[in-house]
Every structure is written in C-alpha cells, then in structure tokens.
KOLFI-961512 format. One record per residue (C-alpha): residue in one letter; z, y, x; residue number from 1. Coordinates in nm, 2 decimals. Layout:
BEGIN
   r        w        v        u     k
   A        Z        Y        X   NUM
...
end
This chain:
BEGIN
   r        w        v        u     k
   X     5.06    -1.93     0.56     1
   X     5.15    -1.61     0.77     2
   X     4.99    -1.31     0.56     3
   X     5.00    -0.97     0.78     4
   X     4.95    -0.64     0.62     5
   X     4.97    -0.40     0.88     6
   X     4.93    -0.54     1.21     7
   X     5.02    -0.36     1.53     8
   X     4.91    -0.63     1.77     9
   X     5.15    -0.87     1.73    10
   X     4.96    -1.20     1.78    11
   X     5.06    -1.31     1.43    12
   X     4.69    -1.31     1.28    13
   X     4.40    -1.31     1.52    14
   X     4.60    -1.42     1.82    15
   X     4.51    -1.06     1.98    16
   X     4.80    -0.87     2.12    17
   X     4.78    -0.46     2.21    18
   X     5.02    -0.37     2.54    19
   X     5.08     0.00     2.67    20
   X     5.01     0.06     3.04    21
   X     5.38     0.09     3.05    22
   X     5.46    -0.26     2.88    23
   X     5.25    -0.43     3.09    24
   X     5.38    -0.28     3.38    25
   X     5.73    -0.38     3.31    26
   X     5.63    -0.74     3.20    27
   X     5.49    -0.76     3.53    28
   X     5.78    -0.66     3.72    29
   X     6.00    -0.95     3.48    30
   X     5.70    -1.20     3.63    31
   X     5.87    -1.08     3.95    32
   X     6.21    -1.06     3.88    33
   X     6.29    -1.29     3.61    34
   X     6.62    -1.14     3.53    35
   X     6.67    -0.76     3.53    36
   X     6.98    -0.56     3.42    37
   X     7.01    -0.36     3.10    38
   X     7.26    -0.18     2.89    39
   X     7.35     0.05     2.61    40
   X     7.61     0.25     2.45    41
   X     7.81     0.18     2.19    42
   X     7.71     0.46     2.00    43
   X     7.32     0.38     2.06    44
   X     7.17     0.02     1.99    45
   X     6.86     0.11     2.21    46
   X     6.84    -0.06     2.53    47
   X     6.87     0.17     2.88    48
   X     6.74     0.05     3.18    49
   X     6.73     0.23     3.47    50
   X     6.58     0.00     3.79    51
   X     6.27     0.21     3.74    52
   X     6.21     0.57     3.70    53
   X     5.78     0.57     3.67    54
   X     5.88     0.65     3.30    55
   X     6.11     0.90     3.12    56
   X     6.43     0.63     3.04    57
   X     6.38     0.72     2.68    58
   X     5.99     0.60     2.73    59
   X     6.17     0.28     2.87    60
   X     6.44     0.23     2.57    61
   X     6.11     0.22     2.35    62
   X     5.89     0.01     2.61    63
   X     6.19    -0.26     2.56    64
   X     6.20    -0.20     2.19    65
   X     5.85    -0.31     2.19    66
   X     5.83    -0.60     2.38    67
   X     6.09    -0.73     2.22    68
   X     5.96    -0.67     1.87    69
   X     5.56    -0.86     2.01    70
   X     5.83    -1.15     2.14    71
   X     5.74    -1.09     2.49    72
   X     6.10    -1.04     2.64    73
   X     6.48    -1.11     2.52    74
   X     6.73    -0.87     2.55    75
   X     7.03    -1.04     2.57    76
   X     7.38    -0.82     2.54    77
   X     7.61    -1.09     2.53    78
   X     7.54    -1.22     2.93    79
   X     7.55    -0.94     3.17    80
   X     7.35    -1.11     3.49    81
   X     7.64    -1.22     3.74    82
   X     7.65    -1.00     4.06    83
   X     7.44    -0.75     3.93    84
   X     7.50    -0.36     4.01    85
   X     7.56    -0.21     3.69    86
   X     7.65     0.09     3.89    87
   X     7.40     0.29     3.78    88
   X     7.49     0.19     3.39    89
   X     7.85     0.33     3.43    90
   X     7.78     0.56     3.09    91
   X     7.69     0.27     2.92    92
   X     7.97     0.02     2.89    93
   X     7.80    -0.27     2.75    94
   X     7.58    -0.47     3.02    95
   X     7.33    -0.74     2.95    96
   X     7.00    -0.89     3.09    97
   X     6.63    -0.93     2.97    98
   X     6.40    -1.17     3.05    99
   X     6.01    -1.30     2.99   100
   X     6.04    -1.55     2.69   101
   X     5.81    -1.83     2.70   102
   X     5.52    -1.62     2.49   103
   X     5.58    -1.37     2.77   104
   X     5.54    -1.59     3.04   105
   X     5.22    -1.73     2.86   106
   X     5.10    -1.37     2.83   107
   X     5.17    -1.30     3.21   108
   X     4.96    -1.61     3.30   109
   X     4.67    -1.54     3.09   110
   X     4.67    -1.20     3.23   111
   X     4.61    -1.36     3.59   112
   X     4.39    -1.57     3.48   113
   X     4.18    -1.34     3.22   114
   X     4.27    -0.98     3.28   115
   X     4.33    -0.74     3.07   116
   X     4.08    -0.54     2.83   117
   X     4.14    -0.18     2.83   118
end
C-alpha cells in the first residue's frame, strides 16, 4: 500500500493534483501540439525549451521538471522529433521531444470537462 509522507500534489494519496498557472499552461499547449521540441546541455541535465517565451526559460526548465516529476509529460532525449527546427537549440547539442503521457492526457480532459480550482 502506497504510504506518502510529504505530498506535493502528486495524485499518489487522495487522487488531488496541484498545477502552477505555468504548468497548466504548457500542458495545454502539449493538448495542442502533441509533440514539442526540447533540449539540454551536456553540462546541465535540466531540460530547455524555447517555443515559448511567456516565462523566463529557467522558469520553463523547472515547469518541465515538474510535470515530469506529477507524471504528466515525458521528456524523451533519446528521439529528437524528425523535421523539427532545433535552430533555436543550437547551444544545446542534445535534442529530444516531450509529450502528454496518458495521466496527462487524462488530466487535460478532466480539465475540459471539470475546470480547474484555483
């Protein structure tokens, strides 16, 4: 039986689940896009992503961090997206792609069904 001790809205024990205005502003740009470009240094693990600039791109590396962490997304460094523009990403030489995983496509569609609770 899952036992949580400190739980940061992860959906492990009560099924509740806390998003930043920023997360779930980018989820909802993956429920539009379902594959957007990301990359990172190989000096720094954290993901970049750069199709956006609402946020600070450190704000973003976190934002991914995050979703990734609640099982929302997958970051994926090991398949760039084919035909992508990784132009912008030229100071980071390792490309990859994120996407909604199936909890954060379940999370999208509760949302439009729902809402959100601020």
């Amino acid at each position: 039986m899952h036992q949580c001790t400190s739980c940061d809205g992860c959906g492990g024990c009560d099924r509740s689940l806390t998003l930043t205005q920023p997360e779930l502003a980018l989820l909802k740009t993956l429920a539009q896009f379902p594959f957007l470009p990301v990359a990172r240094t190989a000096a720094d693990p954290g993901p970049v992503y750069l199709e956006e600039t609402e946020y600070p791109q450190e704000e973003y590396t976190l934002i991914l961090q995050c979703l990734e962490k609640k099982g929302l997304i997958s970051l994926d460094f090991d398949n760039p997206l084919k035909n992508a523009d990784y132009s912008r990403y030229a100071a980071c030489p390792i490309h990859g792609s994120m996407a909604l995983t199936a909890r954060g496509q379940q999370v999208i569609e509760l949302l439009e069904i729902q809402g959100a609770e601020e």
